[in-house]
C-alpha positions as CSV (number, residue, x, y, z in Angstrom):
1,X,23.9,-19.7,-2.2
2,X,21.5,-17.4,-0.7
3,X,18.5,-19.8,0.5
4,X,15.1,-17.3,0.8
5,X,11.6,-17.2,1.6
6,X,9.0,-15.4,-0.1
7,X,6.6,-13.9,2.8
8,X,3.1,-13.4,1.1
9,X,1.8,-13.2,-2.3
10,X,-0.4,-10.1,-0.9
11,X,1.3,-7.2,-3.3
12,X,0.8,-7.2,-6.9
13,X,4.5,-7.1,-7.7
14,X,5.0,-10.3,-5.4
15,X,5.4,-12.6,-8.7
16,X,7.3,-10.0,-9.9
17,X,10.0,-10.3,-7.5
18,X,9.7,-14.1,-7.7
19,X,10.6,-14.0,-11.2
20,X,13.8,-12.0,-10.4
21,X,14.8,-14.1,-7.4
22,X,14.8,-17.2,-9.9
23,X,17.0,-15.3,-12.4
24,X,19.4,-14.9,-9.9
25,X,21.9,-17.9,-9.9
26,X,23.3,-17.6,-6.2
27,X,19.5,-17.0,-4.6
28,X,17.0,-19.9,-4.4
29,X,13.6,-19.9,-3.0
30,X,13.1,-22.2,0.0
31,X,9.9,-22.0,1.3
32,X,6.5,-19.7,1.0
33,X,4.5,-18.0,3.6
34,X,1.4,-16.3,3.2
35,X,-1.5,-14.8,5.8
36,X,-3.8,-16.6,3.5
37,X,-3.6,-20.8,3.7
38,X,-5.0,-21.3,0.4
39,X,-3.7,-18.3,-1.5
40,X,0.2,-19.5,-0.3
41,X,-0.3,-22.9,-0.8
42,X,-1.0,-22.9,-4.2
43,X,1.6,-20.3,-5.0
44,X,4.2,-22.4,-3.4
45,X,2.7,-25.8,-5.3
46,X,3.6,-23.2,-8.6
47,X,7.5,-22.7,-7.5
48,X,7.5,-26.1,-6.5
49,X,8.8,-25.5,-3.3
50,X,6.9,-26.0,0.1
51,X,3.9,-24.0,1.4
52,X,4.9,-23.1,6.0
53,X,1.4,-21.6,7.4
54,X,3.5,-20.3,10.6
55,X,5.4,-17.6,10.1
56,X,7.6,-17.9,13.3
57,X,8.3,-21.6,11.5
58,X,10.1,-19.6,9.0
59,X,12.1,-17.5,10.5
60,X,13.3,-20.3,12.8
61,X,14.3,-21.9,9.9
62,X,18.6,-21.9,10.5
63,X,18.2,-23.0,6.3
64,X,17.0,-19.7,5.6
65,X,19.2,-16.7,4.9
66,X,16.7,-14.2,3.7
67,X,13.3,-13.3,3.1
68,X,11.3,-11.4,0.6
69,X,8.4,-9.1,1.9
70,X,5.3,-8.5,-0.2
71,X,3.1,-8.7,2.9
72,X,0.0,-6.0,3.6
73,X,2.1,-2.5,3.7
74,X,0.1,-2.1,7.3
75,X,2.3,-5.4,8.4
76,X,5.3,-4.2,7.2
77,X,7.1,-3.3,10.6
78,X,6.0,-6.6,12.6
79,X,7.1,-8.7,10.0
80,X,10.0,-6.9,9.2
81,X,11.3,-5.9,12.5
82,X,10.5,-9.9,13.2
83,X,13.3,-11.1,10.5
84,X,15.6,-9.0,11.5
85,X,15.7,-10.4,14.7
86,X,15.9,-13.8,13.6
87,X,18.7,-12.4,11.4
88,X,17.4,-12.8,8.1
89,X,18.6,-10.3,5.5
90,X,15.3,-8.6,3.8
91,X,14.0,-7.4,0.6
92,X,10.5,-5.5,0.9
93,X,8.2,-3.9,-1.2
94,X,7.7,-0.5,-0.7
95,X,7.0,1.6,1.4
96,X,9.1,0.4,3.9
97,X,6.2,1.5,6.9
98,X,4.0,3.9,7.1
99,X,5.6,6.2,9.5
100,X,8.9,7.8,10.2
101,X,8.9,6.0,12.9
102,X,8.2,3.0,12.4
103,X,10.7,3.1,9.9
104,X,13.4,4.2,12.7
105,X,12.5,1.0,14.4
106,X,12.7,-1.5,11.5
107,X,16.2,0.1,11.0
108,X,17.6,0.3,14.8
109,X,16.6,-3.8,14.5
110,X,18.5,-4.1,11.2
111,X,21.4,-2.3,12.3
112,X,21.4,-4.5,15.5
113,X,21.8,-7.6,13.7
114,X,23.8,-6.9,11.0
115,X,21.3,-7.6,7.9
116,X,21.2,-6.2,5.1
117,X,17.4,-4.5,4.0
118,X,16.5,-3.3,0.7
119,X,13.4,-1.3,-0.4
120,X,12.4,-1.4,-3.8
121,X,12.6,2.0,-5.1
122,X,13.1,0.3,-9.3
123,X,13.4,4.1,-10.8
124,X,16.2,5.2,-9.2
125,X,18.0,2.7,-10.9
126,X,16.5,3.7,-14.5
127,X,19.1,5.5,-17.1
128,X,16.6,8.8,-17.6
129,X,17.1,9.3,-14.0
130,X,20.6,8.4,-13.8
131,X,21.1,11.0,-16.7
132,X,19.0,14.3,-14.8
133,X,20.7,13.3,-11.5
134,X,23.7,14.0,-13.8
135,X,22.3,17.0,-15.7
136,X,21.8,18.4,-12.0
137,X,24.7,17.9,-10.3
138,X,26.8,19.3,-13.5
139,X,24.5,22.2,-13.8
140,X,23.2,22.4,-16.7
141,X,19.6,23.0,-15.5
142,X,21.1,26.0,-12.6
143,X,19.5,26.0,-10.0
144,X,16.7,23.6,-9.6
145,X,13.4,25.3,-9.4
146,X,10.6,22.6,-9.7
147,X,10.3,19.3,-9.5
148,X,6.7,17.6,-11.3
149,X,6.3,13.5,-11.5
150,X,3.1,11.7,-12.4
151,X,2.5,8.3,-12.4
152,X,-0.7,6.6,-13.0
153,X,-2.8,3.8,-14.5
154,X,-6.4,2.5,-15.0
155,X,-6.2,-0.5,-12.1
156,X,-9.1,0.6,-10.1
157,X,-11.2,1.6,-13.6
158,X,-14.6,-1.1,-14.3
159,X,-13.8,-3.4,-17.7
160,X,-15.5,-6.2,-19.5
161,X,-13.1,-8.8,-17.5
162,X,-12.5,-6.5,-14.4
163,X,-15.8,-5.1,-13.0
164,X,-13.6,-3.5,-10.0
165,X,-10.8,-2.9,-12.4
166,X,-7.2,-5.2,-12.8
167,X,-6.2,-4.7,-9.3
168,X,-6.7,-7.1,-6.2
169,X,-9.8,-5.6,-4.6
170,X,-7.9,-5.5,-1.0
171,X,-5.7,-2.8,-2.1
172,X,-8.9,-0.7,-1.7
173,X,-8.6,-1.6,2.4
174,X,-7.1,0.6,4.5
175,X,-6.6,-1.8,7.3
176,X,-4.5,-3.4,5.1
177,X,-2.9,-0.9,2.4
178,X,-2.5,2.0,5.2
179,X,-3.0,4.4,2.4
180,X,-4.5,3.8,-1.8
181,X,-2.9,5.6,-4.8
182,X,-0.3,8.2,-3.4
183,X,1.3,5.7,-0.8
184,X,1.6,2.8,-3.7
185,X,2.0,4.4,-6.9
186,X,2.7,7.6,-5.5
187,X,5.5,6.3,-3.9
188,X,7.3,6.4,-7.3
189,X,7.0,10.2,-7.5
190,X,8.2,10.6,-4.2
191,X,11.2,9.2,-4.3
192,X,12.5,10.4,-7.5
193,X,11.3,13.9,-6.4
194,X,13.1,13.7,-3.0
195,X,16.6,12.6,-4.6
196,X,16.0,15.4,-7.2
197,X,15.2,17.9,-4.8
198,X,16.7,17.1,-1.3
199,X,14.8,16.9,2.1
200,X,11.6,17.5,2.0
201,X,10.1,20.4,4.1
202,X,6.4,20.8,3.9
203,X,3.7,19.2,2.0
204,X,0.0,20.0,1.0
205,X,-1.8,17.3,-0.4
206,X,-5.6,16.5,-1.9
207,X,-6.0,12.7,-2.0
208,X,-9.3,11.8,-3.7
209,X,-11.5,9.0,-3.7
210,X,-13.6,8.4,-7.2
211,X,-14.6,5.1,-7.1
212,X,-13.1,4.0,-3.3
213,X,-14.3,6.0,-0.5
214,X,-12.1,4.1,2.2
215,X,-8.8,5.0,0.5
216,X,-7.5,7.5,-2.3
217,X,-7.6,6.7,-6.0
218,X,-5.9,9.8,-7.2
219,X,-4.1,12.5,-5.9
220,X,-1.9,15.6,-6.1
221,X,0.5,17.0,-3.8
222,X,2.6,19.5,-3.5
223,X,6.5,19.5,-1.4
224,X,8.6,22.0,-0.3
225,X,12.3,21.2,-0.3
226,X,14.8,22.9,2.0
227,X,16.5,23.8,-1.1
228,X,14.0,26.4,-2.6
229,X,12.3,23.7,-4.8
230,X,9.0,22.6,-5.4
231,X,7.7,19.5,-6.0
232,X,4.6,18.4,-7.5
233,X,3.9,15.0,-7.5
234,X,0.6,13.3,-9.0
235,X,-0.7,9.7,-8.7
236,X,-3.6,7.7,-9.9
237,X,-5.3,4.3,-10.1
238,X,-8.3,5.9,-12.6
239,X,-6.2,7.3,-15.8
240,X,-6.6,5.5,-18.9
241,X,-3.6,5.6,-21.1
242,X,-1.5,8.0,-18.4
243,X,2.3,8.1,-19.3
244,X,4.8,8.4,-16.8
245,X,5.9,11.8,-16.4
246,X,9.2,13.2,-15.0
247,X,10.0,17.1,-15.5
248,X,12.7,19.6,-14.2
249,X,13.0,22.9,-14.6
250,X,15.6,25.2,-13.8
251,X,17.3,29.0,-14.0
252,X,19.3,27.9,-16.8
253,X,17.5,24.6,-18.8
254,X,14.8,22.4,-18.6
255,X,14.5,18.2,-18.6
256,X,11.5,16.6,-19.8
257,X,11.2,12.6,-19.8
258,X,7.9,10.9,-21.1
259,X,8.3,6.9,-20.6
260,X,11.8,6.6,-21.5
261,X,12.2,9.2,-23.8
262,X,14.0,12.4,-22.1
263,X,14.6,15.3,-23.7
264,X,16.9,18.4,-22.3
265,X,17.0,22.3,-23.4
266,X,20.1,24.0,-21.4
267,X,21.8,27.6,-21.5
268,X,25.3,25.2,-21.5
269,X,24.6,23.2,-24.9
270,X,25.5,24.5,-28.3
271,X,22.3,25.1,-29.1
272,X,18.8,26.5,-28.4
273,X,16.6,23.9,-29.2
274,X,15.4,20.9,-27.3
275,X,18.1,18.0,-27.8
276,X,17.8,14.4,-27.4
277,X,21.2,12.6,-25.7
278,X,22.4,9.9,-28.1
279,X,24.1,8.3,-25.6
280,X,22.5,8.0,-22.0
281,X,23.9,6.0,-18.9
282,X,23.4,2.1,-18.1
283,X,20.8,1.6,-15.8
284,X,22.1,0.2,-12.3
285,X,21.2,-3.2,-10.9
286,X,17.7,-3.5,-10.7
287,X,17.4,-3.4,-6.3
288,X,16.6,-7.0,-5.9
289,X,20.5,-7.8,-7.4
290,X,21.7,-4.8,-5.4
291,X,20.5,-7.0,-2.3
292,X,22.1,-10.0,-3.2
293,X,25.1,-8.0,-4.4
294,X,25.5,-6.7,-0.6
295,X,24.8,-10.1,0.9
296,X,27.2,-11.7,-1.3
297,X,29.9,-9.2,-2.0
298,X,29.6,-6.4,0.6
299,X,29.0,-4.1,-2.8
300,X,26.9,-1.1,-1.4
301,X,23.7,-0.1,-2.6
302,X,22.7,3.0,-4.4
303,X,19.1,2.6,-2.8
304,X,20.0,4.2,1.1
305,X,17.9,4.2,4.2
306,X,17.4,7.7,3.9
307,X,15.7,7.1,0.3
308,X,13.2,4.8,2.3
309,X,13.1,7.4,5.4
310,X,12.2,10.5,2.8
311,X,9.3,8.5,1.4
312,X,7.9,7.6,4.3
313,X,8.2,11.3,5.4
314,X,6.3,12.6,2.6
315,X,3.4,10.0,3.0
316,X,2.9,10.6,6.8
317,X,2.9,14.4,6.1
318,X,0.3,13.9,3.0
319,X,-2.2,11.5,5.3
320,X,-2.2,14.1,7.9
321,X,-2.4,17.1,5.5
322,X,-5.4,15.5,4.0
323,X,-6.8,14.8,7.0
324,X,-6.8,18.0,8.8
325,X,-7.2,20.2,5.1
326,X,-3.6,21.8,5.7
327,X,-0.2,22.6,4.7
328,X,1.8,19.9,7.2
329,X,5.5,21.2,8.2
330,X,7.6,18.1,8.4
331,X,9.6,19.2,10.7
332,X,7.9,18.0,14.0
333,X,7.7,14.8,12.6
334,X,10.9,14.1,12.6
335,X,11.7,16.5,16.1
336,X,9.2,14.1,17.7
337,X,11.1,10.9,17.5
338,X,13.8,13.0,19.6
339,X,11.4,13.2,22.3
């Protein structure tokens, strides 16, 4: 039995994840930790399980095997690099930090002691993805020419029972979120783009604020790929009623996906009209039973540290392209953690 702590209830998806870790019959949650006393203790009083105010407590703990991160996203690599020195395998929401390298040094620390780390990247387990990952690599699109993803909601849009909108007003902090729409929500785009595509290259990005001037609540950006393609990736907490959008297009077909419904036209199918699959592919393990998979069973994940470096990538290159009003290269980034 894996025994884990849940470390903050900060992130929206933090119940989420608590939910899965209870479906899971060899994880059990030990303890809770949370930056906030009052917030952790009563979250801990819900799961029945006790509420630690020192973090350090925690990871001293000998009982505990593992934690789950839903921390700040701007604590990410002291709490994460932290664990993995007390050698406690790691789930995290994403992104994993908010720059290359920080990420390098989260990952130098987990490869030093032997854990195993997870970000959760859900859609690359999804069966429309699984099926154009597919499409692509049997090529039936040719060569891929452009990449476009939105995804978006209404959380930051005033209501009747939400006069700042559904979600938690500190995710408009940038001392604590590092980043607003594009490097939560965008993240989604991102990484399904970057699998799609390959390594990212360049990237030109307007991140707006409509209702939030310290952090963006919408934004559009645009990636180069090594490989020829371009990306364009849109985000956005102030869309009422936005579906999630996945699109390929290519020499020699096309893939549109709306929700869950995908639809392919191709030069190598029998016909020339748009064709739904009747059969597409299982979806993979969600990545919380991926983790617990590689803990357990030494099963490797499909989710990699280069899915989690890519992201990261793409965000630092967007902040700084939005700062300075530019198209970033993404190269130095990466040459500078060789100096």
């Amino acid at each position: 039995m894996i025994k884990a702590a849940l470390l903050s209830k900060w992130h929206v998806h933090a119940v989420d994840y608590a939910k899965q870790a209870q479906e899971q019959q060899n994880l059990s949650i030990e303890a809770v930790w949370d930056e906030e006393k009052e917030r952790g203790d009563q979250w801990a009083q819900e799961l029945g399980v006790p509420f630690e105010p020192d973090l350090e407590t925690v990871l001293l703990n000998s009982e505990i095997d593992a934690v789950i991160v839903t921390t700040p996203t701007i604590s990410h690599k002291d709490v994460i690099v932290s664990a993995a020195k007390h050698k406690k395998h790691i789930f995290t929401e994403k992104v994993l930090a908010l720059t290359v390298e920080e990420c390098n040094e989260i990952l130098a620390e987990v490869e030093k002691a032997g854990v195993q780390l997870m970000v959760s990247l859900p859609r690359l387990v999804e069966s429309y993805y699984l099926y154009a990952q597919e499409a692509l690599d049997k090529g039936w699109l040719g060569q891929l020419t452009m990449v476009r993803c939105r995804m978006a909601h209404n959380g930051a849009v005033a209501s009747a029972d939400h006069p700042d909108g559904w979600l938690p007003a500190h995710f408009y902090e940038r001392e604590h979120t590092g980043g607003g729409a594009f490097i939560d929500l965008g993240a989604h785009p991102i990484y399904l783009a970057n699998r799609l595509a390959g390594t990212p290259q360049a990237v030109m990005a307007r991140l707006q604020s409509v209702f939030h001037q310290d952090v963006d609540d919408q934004a559009a950006v645009i990636v180069d790929y090594e490989s020829g393609t371009l990306g364009i990736l849109e985000t956005s907490f102030v869309s009422g009623g936005s579906p999630f959008q996945l699109e390929l297009y290519g020499t020699e077909g096309s893939i549109l996906i709306e929700q869950n419904e995908l639809r392919i036209k191709s030069s190598h199918l029998n016909t020339k009209d748009w064709v739904k699959p009747e059969e597409m592919m299982e979806s993979l393990p969600m990545p919380l039973v991926q983790w617990v998979n590689a803990i357990e069973k030494g099963e490797e994940p499909t989710i990699t540290k280069e899915d989690a470096l890519n992201l990261t990538l793409v965000n630092e290159g967007a902040a700084l392209s939005e700062k300075e009003g530019r198209r970033v290269d993404l190269q130095p980034i990466k040459n500078s953690l060789a100096r």
